[in-house]
KERO-375397 format. One record per residue (C-alpha): residue number from 0; x, y, z. Coordinates in Angstrom, 2 decimals. Each point is the difference from the previous one (the first is absolute). Example, Ala and Ser with C-alpha at 12.3 -4.5 7.8 and 13.67 -1.06 7.14 Angstrom:
<nodes>
<node num="0" X="12.30" Y="-4.50" Z="7.80"/>
<node num="1" X="1.37" Y="3.44" Z="-0.66"/>
</nodes>
This chain:
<nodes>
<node num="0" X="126.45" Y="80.64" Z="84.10"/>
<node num="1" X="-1.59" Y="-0.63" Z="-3.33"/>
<node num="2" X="-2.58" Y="3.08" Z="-1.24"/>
<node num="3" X="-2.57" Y="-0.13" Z="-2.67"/>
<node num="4" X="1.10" Y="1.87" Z="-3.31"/>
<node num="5" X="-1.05" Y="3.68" Z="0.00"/>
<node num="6" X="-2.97" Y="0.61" Z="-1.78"/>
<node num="7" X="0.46" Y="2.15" Z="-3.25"/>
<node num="8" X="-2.03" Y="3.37" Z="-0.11"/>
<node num="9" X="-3.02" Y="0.47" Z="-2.55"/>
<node num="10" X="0.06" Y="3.84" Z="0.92"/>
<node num="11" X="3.90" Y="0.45" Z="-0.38"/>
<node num="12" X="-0.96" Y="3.19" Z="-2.13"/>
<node num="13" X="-1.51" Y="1.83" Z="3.22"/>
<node num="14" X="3.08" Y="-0.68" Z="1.61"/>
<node num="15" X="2.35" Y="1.12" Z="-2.41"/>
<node num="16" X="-1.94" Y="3.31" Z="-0.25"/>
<node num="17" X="0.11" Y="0.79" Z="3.15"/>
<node num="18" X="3.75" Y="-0.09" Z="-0.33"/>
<node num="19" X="0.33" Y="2.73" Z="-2.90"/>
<node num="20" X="2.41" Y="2.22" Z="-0.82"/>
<node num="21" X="-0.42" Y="3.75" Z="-0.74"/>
<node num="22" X="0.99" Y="-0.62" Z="-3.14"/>
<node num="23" X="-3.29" Y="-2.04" Z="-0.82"/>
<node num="24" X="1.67" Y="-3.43" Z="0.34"/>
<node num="25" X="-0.13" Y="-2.42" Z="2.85"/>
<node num="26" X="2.44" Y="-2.31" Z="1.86"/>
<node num="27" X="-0.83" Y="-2.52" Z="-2.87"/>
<node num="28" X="-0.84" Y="1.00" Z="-3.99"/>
<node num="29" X="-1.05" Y="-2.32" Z="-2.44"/>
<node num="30" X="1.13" Y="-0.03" Z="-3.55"/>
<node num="31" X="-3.44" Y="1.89" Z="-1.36"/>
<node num="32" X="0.13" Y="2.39" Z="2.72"/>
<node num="33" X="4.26" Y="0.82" Z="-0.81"/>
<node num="34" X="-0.74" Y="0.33" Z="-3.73"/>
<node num="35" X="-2.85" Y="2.76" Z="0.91"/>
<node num="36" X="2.08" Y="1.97" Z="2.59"/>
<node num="37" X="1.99" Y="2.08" Z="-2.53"/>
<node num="38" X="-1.22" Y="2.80" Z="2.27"/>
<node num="39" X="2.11" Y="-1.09" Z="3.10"/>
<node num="40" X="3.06" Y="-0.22" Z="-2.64"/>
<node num="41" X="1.48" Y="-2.61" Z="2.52"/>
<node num="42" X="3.38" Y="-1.27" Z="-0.50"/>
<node num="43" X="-0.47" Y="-3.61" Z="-1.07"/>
<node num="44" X="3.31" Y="-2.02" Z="2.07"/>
<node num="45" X="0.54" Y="-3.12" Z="-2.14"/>
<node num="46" X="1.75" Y="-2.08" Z="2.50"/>
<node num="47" X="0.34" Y="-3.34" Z="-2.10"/>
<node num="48" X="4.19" Y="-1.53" Z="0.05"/>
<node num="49" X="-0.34" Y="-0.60" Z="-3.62"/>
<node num="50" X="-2.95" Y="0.05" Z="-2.71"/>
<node num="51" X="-0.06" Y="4.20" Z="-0.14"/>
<node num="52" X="1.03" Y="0.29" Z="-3.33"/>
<node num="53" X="-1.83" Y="-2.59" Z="-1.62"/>
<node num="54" X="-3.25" Y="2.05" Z="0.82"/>
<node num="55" X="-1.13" Y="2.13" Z="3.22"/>
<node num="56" X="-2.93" Y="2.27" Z="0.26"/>
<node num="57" X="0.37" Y="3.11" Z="-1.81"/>
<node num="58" X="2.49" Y="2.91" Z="1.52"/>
<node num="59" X="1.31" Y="-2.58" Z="2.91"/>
<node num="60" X="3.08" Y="0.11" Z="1.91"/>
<node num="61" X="2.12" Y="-2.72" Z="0.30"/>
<node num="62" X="0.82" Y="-0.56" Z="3.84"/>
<node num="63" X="1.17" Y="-3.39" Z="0.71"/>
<node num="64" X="-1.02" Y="-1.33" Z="3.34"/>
<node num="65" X="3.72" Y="-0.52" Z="1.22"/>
<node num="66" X="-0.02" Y="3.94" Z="0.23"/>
<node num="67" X="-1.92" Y="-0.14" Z="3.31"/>
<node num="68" X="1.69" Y="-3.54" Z="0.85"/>
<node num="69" X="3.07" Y="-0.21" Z="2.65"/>
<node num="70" X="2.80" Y="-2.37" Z="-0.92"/>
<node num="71" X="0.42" Y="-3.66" Z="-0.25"/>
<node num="72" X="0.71" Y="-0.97" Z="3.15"/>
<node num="73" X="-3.19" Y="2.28" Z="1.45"/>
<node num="74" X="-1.92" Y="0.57" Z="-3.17"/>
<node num="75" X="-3.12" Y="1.38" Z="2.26"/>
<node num="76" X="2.45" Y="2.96" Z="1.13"/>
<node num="77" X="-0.92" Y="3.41" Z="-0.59"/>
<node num="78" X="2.42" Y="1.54" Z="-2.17"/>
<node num="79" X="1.58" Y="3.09" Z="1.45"/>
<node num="80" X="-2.21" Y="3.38" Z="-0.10"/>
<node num="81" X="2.52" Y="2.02" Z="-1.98"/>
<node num="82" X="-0.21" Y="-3.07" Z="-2.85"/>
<node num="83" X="-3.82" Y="0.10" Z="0.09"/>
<node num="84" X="0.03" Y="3.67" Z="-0.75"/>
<node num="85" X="2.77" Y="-0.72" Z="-2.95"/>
<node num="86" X="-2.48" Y="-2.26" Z="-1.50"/>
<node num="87" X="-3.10" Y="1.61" Z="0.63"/>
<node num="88" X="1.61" Y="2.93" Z="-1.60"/>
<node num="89" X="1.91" Y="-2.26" Z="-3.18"/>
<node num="90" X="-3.74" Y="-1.15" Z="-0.55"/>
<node num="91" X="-1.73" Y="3.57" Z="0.09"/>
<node num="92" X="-1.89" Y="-1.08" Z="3.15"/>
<node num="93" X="-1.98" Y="3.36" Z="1.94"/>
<node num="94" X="-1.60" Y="-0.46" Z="3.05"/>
<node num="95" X="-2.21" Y="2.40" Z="-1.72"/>
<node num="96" X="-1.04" Y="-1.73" Z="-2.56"/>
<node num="97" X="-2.50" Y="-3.96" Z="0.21"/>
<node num="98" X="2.14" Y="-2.95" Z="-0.46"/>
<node num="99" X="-1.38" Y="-3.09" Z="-1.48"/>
<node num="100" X="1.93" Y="-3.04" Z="0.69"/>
<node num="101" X="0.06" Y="-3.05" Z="-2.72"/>
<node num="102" X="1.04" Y="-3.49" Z="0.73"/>
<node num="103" X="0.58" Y="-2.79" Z="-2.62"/>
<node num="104" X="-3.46" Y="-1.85" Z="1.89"/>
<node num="105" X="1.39" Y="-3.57" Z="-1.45"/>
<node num="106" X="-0.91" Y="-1.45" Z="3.65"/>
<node num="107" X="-1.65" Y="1.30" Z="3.57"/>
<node num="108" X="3.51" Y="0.56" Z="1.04"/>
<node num="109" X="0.57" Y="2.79" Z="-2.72"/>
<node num="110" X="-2.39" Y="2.03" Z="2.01"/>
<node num="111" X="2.42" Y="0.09" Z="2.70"/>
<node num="112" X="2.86" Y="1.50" Z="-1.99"/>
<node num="113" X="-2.90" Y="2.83" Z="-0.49"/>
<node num="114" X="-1.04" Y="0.31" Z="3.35"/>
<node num="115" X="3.70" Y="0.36" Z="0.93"/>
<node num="116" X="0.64" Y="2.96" Z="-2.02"/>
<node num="117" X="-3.15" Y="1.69" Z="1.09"/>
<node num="118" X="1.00" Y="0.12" Z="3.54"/>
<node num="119" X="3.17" Y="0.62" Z="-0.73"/>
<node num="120" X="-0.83" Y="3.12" Z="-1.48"/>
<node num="121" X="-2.58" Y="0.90" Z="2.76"/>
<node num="122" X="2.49" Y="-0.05" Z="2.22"/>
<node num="123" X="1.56" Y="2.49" Z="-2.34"/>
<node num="124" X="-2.29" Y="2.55" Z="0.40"/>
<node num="125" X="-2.12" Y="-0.98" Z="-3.12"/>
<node num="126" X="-3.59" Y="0.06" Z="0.47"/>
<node num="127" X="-1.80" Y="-0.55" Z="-3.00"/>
<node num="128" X="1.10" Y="-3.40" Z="-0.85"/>
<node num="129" X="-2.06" Y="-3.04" Z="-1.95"/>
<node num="130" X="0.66" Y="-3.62" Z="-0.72"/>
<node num="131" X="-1.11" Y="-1.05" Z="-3.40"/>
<node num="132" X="-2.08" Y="-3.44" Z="0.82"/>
<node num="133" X="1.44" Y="-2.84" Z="-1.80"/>
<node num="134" X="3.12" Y="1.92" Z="-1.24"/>
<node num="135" X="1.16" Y="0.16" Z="-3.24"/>
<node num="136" X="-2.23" Y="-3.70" Z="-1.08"/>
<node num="137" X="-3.61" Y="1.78" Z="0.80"/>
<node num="138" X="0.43" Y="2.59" Z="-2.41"/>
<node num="139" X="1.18" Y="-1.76" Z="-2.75"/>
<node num="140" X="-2.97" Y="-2.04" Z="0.87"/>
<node num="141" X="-2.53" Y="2.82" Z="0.17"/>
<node num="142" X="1.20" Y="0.47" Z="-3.66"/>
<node num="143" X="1.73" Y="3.46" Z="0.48"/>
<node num="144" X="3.11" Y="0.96" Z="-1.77"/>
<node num="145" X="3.19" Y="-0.31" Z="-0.03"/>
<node num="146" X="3.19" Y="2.05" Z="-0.61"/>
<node num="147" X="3.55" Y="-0.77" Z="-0.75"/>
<node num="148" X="1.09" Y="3.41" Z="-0.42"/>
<node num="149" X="2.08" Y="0.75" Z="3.15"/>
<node num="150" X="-0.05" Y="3.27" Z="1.29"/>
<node num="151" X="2.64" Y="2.09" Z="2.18"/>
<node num="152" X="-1.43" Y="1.16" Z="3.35"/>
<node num="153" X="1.11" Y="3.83" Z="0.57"/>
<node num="154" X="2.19" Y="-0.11" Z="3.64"/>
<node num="155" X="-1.37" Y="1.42" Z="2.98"/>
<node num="156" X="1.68" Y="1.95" Z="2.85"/>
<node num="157" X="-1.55" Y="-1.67" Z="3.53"/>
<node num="158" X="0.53" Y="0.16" Z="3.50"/>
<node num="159" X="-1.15" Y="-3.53" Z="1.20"/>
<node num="160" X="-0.24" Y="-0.26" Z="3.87"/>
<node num="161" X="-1.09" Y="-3.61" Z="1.13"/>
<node num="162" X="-3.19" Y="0.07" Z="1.90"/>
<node num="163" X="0.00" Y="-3.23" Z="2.90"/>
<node num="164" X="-3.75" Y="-0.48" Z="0.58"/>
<node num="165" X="-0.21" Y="-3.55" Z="-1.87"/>
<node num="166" X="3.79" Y="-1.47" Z="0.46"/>
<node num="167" X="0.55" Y="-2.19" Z="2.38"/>
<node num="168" X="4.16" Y="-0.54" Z="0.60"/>
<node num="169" X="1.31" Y="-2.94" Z="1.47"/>
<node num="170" X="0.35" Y="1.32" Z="3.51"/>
<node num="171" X="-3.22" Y="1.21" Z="0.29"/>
<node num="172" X="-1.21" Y="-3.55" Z="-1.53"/>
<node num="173" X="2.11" Y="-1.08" Z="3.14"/>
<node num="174" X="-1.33" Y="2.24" Z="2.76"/>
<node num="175" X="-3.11" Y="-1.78" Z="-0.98"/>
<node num="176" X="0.91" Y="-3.53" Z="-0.08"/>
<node num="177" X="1.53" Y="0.86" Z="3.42"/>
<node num="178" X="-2.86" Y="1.38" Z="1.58"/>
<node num="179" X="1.62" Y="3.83" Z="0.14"/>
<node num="180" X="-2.97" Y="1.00" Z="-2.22"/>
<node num="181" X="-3.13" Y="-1.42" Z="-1.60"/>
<node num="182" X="-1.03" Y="-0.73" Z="-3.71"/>
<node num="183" X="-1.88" Y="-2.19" Z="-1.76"/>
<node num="184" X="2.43" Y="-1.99" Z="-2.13"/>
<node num="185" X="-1.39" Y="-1.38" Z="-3.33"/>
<node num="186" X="1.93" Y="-2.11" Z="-1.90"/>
<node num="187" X="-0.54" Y="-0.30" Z="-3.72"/>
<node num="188" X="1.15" Y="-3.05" Z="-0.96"/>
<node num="189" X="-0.71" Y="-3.29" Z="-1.62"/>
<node num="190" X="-1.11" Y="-2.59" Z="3.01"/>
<node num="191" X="3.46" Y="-1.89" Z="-0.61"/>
<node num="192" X="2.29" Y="2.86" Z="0.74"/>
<node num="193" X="-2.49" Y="1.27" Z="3.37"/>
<node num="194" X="0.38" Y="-3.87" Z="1.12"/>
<node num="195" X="3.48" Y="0.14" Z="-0.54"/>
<node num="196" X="0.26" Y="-2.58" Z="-2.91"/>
<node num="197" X="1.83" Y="2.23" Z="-2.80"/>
<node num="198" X="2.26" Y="3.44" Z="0.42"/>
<node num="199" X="0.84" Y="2.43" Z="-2.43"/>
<node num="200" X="3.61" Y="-0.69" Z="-1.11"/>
<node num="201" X="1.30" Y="3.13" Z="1.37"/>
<node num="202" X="-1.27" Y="-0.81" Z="3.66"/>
<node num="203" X="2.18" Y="-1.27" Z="2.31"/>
<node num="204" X="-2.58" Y="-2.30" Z="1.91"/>
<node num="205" X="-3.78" Y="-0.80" Z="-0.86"/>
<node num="206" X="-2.97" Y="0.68" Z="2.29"/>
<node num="207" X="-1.64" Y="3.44" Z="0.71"/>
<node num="208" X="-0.76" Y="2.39" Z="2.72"/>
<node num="209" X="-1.83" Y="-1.49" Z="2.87"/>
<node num="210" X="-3.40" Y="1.43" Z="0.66"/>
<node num="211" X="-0.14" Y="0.42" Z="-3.69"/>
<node num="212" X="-3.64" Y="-0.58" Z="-1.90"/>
<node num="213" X="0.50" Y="-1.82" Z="-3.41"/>
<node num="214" X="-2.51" Y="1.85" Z="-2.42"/>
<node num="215" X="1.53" Y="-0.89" Z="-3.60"/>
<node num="216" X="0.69" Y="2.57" Z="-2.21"/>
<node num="217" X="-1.91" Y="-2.83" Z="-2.50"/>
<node num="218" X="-3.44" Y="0.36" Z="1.97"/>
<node num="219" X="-0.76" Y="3.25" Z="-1.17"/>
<node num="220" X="-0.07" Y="-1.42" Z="-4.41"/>
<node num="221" X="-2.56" Y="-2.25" Z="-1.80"/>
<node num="222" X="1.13" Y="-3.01" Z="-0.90"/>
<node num="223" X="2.57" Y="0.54" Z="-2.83"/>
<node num="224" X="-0.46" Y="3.60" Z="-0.53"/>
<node num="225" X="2.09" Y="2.65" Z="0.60"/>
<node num="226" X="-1.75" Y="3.09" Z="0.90"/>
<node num="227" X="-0.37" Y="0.63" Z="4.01"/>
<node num="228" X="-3.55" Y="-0.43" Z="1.41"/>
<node num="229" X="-0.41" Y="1.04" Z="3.40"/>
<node num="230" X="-2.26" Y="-1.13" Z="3.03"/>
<node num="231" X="-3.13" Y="1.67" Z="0.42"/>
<node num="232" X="-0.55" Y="-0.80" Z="3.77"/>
<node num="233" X="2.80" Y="2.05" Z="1.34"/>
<node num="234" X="-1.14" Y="-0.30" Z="3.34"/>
<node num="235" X="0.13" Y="-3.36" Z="-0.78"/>
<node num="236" X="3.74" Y="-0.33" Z="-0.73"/>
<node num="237" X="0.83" Y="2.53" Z="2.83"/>
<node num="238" X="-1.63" Y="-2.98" Z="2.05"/>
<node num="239" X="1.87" Y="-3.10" Z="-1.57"/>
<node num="240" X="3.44" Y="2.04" Z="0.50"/>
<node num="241" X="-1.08" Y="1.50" Z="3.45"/>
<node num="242" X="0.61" Y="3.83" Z="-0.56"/>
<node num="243" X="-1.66" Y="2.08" Z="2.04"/>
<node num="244" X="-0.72" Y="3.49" Z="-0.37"/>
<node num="245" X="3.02" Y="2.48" Z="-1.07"/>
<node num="246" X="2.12" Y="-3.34" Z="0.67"/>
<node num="247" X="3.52" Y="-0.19" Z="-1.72"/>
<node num="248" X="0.29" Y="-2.73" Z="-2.50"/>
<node num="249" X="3.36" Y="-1.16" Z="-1.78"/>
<node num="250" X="-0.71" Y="-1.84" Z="-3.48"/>
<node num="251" X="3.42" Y="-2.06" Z="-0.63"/>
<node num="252" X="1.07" Y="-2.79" Z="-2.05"/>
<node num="253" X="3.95" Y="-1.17" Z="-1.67"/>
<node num="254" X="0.72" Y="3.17" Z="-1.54"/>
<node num="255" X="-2.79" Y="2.40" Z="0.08"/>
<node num="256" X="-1.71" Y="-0.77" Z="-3.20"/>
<node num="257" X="-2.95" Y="-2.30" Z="0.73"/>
<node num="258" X="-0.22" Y="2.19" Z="3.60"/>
<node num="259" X="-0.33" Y="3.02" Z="-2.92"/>
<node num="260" X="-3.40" Y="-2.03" Z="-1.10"/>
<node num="261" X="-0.83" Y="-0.22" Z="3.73"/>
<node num="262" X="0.19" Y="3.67" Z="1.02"/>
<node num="263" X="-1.95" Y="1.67" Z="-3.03"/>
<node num="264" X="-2.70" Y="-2.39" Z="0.65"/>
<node num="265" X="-0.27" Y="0.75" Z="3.70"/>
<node num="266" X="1.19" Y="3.44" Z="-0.58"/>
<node num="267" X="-0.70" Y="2.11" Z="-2.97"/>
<node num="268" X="-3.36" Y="-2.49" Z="-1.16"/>
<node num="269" X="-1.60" Y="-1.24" Z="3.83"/>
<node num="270" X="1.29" Y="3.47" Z="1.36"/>
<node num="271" X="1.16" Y="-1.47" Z="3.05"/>
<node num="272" X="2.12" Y="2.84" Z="1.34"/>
<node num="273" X="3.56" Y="-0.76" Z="1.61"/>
<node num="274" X="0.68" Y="-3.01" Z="-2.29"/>
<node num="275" X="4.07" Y="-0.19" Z="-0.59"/>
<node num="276" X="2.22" Y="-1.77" Z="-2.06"/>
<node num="277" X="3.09" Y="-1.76" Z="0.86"/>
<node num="278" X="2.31" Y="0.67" Z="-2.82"/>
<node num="279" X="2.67" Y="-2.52" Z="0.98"/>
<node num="280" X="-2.20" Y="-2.45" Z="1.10"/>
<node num="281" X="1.14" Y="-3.70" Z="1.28"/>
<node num="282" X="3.18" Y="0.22" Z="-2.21"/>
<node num="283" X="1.26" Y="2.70" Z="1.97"/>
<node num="284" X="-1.48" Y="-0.90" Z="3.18"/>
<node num="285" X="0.94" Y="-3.71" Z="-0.43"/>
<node num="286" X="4.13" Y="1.36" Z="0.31"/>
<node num="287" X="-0.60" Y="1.80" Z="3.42"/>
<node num="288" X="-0.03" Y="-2.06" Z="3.12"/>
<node num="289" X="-3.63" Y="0.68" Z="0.38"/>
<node num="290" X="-2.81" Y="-2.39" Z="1.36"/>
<node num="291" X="-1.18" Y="-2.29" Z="-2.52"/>
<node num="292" X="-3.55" Y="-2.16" Z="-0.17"/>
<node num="293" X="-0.74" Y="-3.10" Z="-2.37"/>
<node num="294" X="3.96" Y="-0.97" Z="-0.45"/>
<node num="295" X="0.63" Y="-3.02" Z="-0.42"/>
<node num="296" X="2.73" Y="-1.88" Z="1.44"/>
<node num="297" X="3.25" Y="-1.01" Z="-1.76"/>
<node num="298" X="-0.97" Y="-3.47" Z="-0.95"/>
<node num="299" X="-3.88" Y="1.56" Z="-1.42"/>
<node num="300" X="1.78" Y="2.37" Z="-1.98"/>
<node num="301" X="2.41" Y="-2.34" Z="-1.31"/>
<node num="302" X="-2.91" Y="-2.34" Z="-0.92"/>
<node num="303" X="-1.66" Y="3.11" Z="-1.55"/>
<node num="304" X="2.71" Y="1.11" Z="-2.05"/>
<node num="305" X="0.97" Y="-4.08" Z="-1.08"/>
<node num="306" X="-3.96" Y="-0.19" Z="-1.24"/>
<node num="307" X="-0.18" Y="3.56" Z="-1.24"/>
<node num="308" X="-2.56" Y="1.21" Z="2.06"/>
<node num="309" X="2.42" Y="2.88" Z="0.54"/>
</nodes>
């Protein structure tokens, strides 16, 4: 079933403040408002691959996004607990203490890597937590500065339990696709990989889960820019993905990255409460012997791969 493109919020700043933090800053912070919170002292999580040293907002630590990545072959894995905490700790990281999290915000899909980290470290135990909009690109834009001094966070000593109560796992993803329990199952992919026409190169088989709602992680940006909007008719969206009230809902895609985009707009900005992720996603689910919708036979998916549709 084709659906009409979400329609982008004029009032996303109502939103977004109902969503803040104790420490004065919401779910999302814009570059203005993260160059006037001095007062929050957040930890500013520069989570670009490469690019850190050639300039990064002032007193920023360098966290490259593989840190809260899985390997390879299952890059949407959560690493073990005991390596979170080693980072967290390497990077100075208190649960205490706000966390502002800085993508490079090249491309919508940057927001993702953002997203990713955030729940990540909600899942932590870290509560004050911020995505800058844009990443890295809006503030050089907004005309702030720039550093290329980098500093040396000071190590912290955590205990870092992992709190459930947005993951998904694969076999609760498949007590739900067998009807042992109930979810709403979003999938936040492109069209192409929902239909079954492309797969992520680490999946063993394209398709997706069946029941699954295809909202695109895509429908929730302007046209070319990279800063999240969100949907201002939430009871609108609760409609178009039928969730009803207090109803579970699994946000997945190939590796957890795009679902990332997904959950913090149903989550942490629409406040839709029991919203999960799916940290695996169709990678991981695609290599169990679980039900599969929208996959194609051998001779589609040869023709797929022989045009490069996947």
């Amino acid at each position: 079933m084709k659906y009409a493109p979400i329609l982008l919020a004029s009032g996303l700043a109502s939103l977004i403040s109902g969503t803040a933090l104790a420490g004065g800053l919401g779910a999302l912070v814009t570059p203005a408002e993260l160059a006037a919170a001095s007062a929050e002292a957040p930890v500013i999580l520069d989570i670009r691959a490469k690019g850190f040293t050639d300039g990064h907002i002032a007193g920023a630590v360098s966290a490259p996004y593989g840190l809260f990545r899985g390997p390879a072959d299952n890059p949407g894995a959560v690493p073990p607990v005991d390596k979170l905490e080693a980072t967290y700790e390497s990077l100075g990281l208190d649960p205490a203490r706000p966390v502002v999290i800085v993508s490079q915000g090249d491309t919508d899909t940057d927001f993702g890597a953002a997203a990713r980290v955030y729940w990540t470290l909600k899942s932590s135990g870290f509560t004050e937590l911020s995505v800058l909009n844009g990443g890295q690109i809006a503030w050089v834009n907004a005309g702030l500065p720039i550093s290329t001094i980098a500093g040396t966070p000071t190590p912290t000593e955590l205990s870092i339990a992992w709190n459930p109560s947005w993951t998904a796992d694969t076999s609760a993803v498949a007590d739900i696709v067998e009807g042992k329990s109930e979810a709403v199952l979003v999938d936040a992919r492109p069209a192409a990989f929902f239909e079954g026409k492309k797969a992520h190169e680490a999946a063993a088989r394209p398709g997706t889960l069946p029941g699954a709602e295809n909202l695109p992680y895509t429908e929730f940006f302007r046209a070319g820019a990279t800063a999240i909007d969100v949907q201002s008719d939430v009871s609108a969206l609760k409609t178009r993905l039928g969730i009803s009230a207090n109803e579970e809902v699994v946000s997945f895609c190939n590796t957890g990255h795009w679902a990332a985009t997904d959950w913090f707009a149903l989550s942490e900005l629409a406040g839709i409460e029991n919203v999960k992720l799916y940290p695996g996603s169709m990678v991981e689910y695609s290599k169990t012997e679980g039900e599969m919708a929208n996959q194609p036979g051998i001779l589609d998916n040869l023709l797929n791969q022989i045009t490069g549709t996947n």
